[in-house]
C-alpha positions as CSV (number, residue, x, y, z in Angstrom):
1,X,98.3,-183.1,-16.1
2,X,95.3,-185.2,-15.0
3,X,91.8,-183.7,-15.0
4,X,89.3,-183.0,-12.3
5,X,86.2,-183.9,-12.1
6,X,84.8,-180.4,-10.9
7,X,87.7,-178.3,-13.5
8,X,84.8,-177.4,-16.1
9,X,81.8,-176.1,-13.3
10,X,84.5,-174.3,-11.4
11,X,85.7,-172.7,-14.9
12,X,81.7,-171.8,-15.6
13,X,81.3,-170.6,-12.0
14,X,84.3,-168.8,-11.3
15,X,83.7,-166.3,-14.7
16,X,80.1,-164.7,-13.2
17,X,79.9,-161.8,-11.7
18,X,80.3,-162.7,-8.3
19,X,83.5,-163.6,-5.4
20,X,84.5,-167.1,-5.5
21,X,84.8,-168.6,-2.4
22,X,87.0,-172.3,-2.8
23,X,87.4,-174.2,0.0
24,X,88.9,-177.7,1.2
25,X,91.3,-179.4,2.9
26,X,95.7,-179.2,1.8
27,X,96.6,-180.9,-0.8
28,X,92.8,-181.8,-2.4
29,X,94.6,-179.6,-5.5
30,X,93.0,-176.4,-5.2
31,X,96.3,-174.5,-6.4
32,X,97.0,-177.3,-9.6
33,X,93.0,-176.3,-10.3
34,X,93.4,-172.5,-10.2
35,X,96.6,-172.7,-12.1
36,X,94.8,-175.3,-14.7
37,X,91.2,-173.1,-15.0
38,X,93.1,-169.1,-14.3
39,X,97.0,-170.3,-15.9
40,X,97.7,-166.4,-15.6
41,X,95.7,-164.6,-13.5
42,X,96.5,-160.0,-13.3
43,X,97.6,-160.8,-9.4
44,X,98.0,-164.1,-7.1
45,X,98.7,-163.8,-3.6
46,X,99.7,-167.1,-1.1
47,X,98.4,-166.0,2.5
48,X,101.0,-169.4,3.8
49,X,104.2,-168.0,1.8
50,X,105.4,-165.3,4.4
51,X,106.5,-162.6,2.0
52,X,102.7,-161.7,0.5
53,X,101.7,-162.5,4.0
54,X,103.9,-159.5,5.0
55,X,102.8,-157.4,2.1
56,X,99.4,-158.2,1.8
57,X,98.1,-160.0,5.0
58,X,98.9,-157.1,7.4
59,X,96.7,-154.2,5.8
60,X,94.2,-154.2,3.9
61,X,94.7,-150.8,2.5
62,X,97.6,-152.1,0.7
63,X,95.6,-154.9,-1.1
64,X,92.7,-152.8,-2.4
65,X,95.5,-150.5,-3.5
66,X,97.3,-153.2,-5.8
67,X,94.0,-154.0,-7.5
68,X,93.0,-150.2,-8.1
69,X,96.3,-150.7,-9.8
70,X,95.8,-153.1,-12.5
71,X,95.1,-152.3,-15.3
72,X,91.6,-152.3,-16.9
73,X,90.8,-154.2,-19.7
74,X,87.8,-155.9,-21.5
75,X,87.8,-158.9,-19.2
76,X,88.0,-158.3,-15.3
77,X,91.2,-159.0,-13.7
78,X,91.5,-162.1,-12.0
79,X,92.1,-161.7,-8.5
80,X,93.4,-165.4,-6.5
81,X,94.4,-165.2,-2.9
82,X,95.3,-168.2,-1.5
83,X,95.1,-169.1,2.3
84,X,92.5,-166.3,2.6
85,X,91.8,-167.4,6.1
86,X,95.0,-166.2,7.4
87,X,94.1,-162.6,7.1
88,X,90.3,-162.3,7.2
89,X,90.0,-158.5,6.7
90,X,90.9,-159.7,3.1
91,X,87.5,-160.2,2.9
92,X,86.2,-156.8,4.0
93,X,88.5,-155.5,0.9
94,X,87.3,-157.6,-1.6
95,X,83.4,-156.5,-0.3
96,X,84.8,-152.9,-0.8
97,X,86.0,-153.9,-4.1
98,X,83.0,-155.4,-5.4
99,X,80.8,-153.2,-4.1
100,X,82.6,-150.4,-5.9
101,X,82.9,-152.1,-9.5
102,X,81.2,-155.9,-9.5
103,X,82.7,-156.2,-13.3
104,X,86.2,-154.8,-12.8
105,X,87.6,-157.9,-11.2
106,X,86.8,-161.5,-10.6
107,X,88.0,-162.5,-7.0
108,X,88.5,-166.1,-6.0
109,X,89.5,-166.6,-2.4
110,X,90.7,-169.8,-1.0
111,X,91.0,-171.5,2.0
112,X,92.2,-174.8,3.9
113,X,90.3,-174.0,7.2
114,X,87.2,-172.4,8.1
115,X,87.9,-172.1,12.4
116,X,89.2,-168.9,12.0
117,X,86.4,-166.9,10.2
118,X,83.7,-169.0,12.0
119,X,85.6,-167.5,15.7
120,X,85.6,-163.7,14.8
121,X,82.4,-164.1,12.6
122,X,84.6,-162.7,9.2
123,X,82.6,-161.8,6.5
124,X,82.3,-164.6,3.9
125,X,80.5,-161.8,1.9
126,X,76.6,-162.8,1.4
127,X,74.9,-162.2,-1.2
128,X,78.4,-161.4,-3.1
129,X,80.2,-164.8,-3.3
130,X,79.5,-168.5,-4.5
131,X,80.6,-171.1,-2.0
132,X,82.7,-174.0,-3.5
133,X,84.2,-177.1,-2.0
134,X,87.2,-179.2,-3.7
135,X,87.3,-183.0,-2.5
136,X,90.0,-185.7,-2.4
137,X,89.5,-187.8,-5.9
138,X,86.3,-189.6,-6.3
139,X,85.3,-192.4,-9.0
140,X,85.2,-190.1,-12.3
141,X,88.9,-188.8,-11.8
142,X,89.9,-192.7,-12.1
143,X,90.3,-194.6,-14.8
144,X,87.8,-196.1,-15.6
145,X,85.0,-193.3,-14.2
146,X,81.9,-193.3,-12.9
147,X,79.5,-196.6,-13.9
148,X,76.0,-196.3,-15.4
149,X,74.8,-197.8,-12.8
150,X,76.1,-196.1,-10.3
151,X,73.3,-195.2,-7.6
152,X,74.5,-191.4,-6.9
153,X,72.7,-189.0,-9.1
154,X,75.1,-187.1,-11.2
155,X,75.2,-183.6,-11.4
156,X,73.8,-181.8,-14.3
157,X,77.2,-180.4,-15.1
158,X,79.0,-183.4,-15.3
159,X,80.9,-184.5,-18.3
160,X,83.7,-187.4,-18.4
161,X,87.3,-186.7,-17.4
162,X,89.6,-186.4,-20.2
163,X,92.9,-187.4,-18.5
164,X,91.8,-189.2,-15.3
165,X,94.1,-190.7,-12.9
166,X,95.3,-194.0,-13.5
167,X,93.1,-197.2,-12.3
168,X,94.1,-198.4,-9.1
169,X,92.9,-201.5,-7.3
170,X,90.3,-202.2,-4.2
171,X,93.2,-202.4,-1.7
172,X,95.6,-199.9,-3.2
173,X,92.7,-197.3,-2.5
174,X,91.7,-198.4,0.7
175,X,95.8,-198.1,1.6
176,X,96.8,-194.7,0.2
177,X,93.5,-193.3,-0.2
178,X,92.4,-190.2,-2.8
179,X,94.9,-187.3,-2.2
180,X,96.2,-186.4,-6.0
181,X,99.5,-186.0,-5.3
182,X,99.3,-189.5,-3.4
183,X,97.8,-191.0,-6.0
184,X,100.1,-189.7,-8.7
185,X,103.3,-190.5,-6.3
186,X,105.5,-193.1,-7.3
187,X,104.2,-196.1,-4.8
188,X,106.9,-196.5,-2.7
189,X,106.9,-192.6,-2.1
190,X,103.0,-192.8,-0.5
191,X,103.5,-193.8,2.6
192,X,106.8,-191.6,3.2
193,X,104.0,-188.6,1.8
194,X,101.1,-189.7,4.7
195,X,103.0,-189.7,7.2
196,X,104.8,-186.1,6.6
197,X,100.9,-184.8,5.9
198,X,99.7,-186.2,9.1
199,X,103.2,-185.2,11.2
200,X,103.9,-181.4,9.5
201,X,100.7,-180.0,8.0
202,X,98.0,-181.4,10.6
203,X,100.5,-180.0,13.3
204,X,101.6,-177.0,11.4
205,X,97.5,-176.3,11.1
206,X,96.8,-176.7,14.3
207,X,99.6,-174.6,15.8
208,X,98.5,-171.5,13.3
209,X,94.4,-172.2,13.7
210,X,94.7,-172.7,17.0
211,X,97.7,-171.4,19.4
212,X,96.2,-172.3,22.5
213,X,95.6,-175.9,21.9
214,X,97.8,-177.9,24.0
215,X,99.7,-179.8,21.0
216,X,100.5,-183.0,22.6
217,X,96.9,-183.6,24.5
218,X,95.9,-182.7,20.6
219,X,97.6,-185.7,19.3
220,X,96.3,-187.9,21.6
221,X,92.9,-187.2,20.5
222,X,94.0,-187.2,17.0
223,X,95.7,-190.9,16.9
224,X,92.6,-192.3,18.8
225,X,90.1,-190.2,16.9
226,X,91.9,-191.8,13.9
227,X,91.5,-195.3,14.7
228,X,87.7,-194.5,15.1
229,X,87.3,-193.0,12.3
230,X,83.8,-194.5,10.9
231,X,82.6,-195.2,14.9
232,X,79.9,-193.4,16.4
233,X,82.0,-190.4,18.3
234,X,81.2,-191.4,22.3
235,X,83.1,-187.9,23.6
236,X,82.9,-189.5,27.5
237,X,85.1,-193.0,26.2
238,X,87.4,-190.7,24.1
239,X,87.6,-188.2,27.0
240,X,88.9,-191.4,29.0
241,X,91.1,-192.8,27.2
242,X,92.8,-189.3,26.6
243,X,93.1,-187.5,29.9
244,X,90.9,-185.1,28.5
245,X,87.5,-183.5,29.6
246,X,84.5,-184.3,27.1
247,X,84.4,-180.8,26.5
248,X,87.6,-180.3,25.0
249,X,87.3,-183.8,22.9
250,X,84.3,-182.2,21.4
251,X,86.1,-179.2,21.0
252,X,88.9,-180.9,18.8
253,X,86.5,-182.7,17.0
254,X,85.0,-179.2,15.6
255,X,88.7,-178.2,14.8
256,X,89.2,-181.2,12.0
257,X,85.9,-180.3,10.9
258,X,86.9,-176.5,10.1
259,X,90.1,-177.7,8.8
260,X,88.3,-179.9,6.8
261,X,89.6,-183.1,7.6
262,X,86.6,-184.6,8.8
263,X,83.2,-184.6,8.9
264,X,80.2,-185.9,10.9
265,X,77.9,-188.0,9.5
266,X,74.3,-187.5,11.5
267,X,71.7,-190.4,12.4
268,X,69.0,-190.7,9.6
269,X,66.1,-188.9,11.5
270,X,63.1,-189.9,8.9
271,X,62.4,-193.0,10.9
272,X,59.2,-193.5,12.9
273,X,60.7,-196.7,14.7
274,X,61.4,-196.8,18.4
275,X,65.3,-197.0,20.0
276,X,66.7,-195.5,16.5
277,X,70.3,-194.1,17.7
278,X,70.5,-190.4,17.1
279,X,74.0,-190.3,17.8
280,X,77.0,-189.4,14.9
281,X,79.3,-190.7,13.4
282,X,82.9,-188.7,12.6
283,X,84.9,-190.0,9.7
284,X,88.7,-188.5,8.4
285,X,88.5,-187.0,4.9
286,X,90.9,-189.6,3.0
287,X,91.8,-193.5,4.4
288,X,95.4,-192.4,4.0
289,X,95.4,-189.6,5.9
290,X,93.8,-191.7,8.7
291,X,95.9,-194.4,8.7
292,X,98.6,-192.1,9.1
293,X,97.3,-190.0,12.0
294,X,96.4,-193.4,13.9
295,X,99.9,-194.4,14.0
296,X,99.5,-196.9,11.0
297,X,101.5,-197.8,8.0
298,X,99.3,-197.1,4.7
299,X,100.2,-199.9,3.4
300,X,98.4,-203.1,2.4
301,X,99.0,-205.5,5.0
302,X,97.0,-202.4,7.6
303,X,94.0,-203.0,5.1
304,X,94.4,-207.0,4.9
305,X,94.2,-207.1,8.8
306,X,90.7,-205.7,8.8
307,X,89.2,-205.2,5.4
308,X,85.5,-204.8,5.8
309,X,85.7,-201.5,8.1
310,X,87.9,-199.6,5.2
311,X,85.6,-200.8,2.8
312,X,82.6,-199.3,4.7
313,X,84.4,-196.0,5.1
314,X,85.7,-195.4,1.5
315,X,82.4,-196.3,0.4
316,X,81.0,-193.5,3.4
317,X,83.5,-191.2,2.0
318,X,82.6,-191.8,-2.4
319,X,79.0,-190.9,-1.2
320,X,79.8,-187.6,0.7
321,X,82.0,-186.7,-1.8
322,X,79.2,-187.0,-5.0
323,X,77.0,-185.9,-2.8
324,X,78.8,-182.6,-2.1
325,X,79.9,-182.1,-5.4
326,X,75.9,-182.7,-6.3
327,X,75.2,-179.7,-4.1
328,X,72.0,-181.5,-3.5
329,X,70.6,-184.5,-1.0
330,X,72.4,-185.5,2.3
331,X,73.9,-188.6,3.7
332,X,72.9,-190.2,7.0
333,X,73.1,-193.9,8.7
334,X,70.6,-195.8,10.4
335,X,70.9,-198.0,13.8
336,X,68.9,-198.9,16.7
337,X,69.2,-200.2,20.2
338,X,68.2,-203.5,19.0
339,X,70.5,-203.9,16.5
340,X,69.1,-203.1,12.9
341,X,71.8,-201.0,10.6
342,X,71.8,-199.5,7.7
343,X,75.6,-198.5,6.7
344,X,74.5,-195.3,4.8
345,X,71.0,-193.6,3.8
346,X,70.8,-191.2,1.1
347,X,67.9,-189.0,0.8
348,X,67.8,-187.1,-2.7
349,X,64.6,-185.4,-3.9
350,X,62.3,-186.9,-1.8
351,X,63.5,-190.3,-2.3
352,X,65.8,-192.9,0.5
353,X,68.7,-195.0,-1.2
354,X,70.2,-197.5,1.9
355,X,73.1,-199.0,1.2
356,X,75.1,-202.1,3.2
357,X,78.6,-202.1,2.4
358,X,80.2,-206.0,2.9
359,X,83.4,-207.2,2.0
360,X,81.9,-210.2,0.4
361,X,82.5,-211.3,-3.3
362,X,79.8,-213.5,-2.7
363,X,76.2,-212.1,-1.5
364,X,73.2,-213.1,-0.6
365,X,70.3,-212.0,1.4
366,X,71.9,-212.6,4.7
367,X,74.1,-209.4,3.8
368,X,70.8,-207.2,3.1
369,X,68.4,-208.6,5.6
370,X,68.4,-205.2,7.3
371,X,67.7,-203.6,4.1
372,X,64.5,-205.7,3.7
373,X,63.2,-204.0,6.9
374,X,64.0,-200.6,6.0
375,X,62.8,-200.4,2.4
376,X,59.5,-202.3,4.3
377,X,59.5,-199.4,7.0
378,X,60.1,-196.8,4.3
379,X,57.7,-196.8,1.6
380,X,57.4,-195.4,-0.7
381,X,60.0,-193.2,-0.1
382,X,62.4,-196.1,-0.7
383,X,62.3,-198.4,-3.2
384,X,65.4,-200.0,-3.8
385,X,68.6,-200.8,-1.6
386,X,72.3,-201.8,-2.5
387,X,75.0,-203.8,-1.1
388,X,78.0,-202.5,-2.2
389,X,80.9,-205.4,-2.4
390,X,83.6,-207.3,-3.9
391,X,81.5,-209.6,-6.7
392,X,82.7,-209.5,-10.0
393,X,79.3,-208.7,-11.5
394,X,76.0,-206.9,-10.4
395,X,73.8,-209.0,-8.5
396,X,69.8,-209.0,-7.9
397,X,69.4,-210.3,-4.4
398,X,65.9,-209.4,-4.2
399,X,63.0,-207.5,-6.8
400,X,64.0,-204.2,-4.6
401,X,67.5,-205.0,-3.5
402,X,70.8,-205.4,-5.8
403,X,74.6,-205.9,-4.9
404,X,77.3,-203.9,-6.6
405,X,80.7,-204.2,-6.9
406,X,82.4,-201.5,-5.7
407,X,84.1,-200.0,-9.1
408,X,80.3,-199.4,-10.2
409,X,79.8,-197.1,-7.4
């Protein structure tokens, strides 16, 4: 079994005294992780299998009365229900539960969307609980790992992966992107696996998050909003192009959002310059996944056709990965009307990192002319800025500005 990168901190976190709340998007392995950190837990229920979802998902009653049931022992029973967003009065049980013994049971509750407990307001039990978030794979879970000279801070927690996934190239990643059970596919299965991920479970989401959606205006929006992926989101153009009103584009935006599929990346706001854009940006959680919903083959020859955008958006996604695993700092970008950009802008304890991502293996200070002006309009809040690229070896460009290939990320 290959390791994760978040296995040991979910171990550590998942044993106090509180609910586990373990979020993230199908197939980012939060089952293989439960199963590798709680092998045998006293009771695990799947909310998606439609068996427990008869016996447990329709009353509550009958869930707190299983886990009266179990038997007490020196450790609390582990508790896992899986899918907990399919029946959210789950989580006014486990509240009972915990507020009756906190030491009789250690609840974890998972989830692959949010939409439904953010619409009825469900209790994600405050105070009680510690919110956790799995990710597609990032740098430490393959071979080689993470690089000293990596710009991301590393979490205090972290310690090397013992069996990380095997090394993979530049374009292989940018093709299949980080799902595990991509990545540890056979490589002619990948593609066949994207495409079934963006045809059954995206649609298969959808239809159970949200009935009322209208499923072919919905994939519409979703092939288009994949081929943007990475663009500042304009709703009005999108609403165009679809037949749809800006309104509802916006609407289904939110939707891969709670499902966890996406995310919006917001203008950098620490800027005292005129004309900076304050509009975001929306990437897909995984390249694969996006080249799938945009009617692409994940293959190489889609990533040879136009290289330098994929580059820019795995690099975007490696950085909001770390950063949410590092549970501290935020990721932002940086344009304005005349023209001055700044691919990413990370702001961690007080201090700006900008980073230019180019599909160059050869820089130079044509490719982080843009970072001159921001470090100079940023001091001394920033004081060094990367261009992440294809050269072989770290480069200094400037006394304040280095390149970086992009397996030292």
């Amino acid at each position: 079994m290959f390791g994760r990168f978040y296995s040991n901190r979910f171990a550590t976190q998942s044993a106090k005294p509180y609910v586990s709340l373990l979020f993230g998007a199908r197939q980012t392995g939060k089952s293989t992780l439960l199963r590798a950190v709680h092998p045998e837990p006293a009771l695990r229920i799947d909310l998606a299998d439609a068996e427990d979802r008869l016996h447990y998902g329709t009353s509550a009653t009958g869930f707190k009365a299983v886990c009266k049931g179990l038997k007490s022992g020196p450790q609390p029973a582990v508790v896992i229900v899986d899918e907990a967003q399919l029946c959210p009065e789950i989580f006014n049980a486990v509240q009972h539960l915990y507020d009756e013994d906190k030491n009789r049971w250690r609840f974890i509750l998972c989830g692959s969307s949010a939409r439904k407990l953010r619409r009825i307001g469900a209790n994600l039990l405050p105070g009680r609980s510690l919110y956790q978030r799995l990710y597609p794979l990032v740098q430490a879970e393959i071979s080689p790992g993470i690089h000293a000279a990596s710009p991301i801070p590393a979490p205090a927690w972290s310690e090397p992966v013992t069996a990380p996934f095997p090394a993979s190239d530049l374009i292989e990643r940018l093709a299949f992107g980080a799902l595990p059970g991509v990545v540890s596919a056979p490589s002619e299965d990948r593609a066949a696996l994207l495409r079934s991920y963006a045809a059954i479970y995206l649609e298969e989401e959808v239809r159970r998050e949200a009935a009322t959606i209208n499923l072919a205006n919905f994939s519409r929006f979703l092939q288009l909003a994949a081929l943007e992926s990475g663009q500042i989101v304009n709703y009005a153009a999108l609403a165009r192009k679809t037949g749809l009103t800006g309104k509802t584009v916006e609407t289904y935006y939110a939707l891969l959002a709670d499902m966890f599929v996406g995310f919006t990346l917001p203008a950098f706001s620490g800027s005292a310059r005129q004309g900076v854009l304050s509009s975001p940006r929306f990437f897909f959680f995984d390249l694969g996944v996006r080249h799938a919903s945009a009617g692409l083959a994940p293959e190489p020859a889609t990533v040879l056709a136009n290289p330098g955008p994929l580059l820019e958006q795995w690099v975007g996604l490696e950085l909001w990965k770390r950063l949410g695993y590092l549970s501290d700092g935020s990721l932002s970008y940086f344009r304005t009307k005349s023209g001055i950009e700044v691919d990413f802008v990370i702001e961690h304890r007080d201090q700006l990192i900008p980073i230019e991502v180019k599909w160059t293996d050869r820089p130079d200070m044509t490719d982080a002319r843009h970072l001159r002006i921001f470090l100079d309009e940023h001091k001394p809040k920033a004081r060094e800025g990367f261009v992440i690229c294809r050269c072989p070896q770290p480069m200094e460009l400037a006394p304040n500005i280095r390149a970086l290939p992009w397996w030292m990320l």
